[in-house]
C-alpha angles and dihedrals in degrees: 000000000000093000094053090049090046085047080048096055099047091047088056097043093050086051100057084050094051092054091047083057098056111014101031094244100301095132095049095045090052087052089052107049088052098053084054081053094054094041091056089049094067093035093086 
């Protein structure tokens, strides 16, 4: 279970560079900004 988080994780991580390569980051930044969103959500 470890390994496929960890695998998770990489995967993740390789995709948000790979979006910081070719669209300067846009898509991540989206994503980000709506995990704060949903963050704040549940913050009430």
């Amino acid at each position: 279970m470890l390994k496929g988080f960890v695998l998770a994780g990489l995967v993740l991580l390789g995709a948000a560079q790979l979006d910081q390569y070719l669209t300067r980051g846009r898509y991540t930044d989206g994503a980000l900004a709506m995990l704060r969103q949903i963050r704040h959500s549940f913050r009430v």
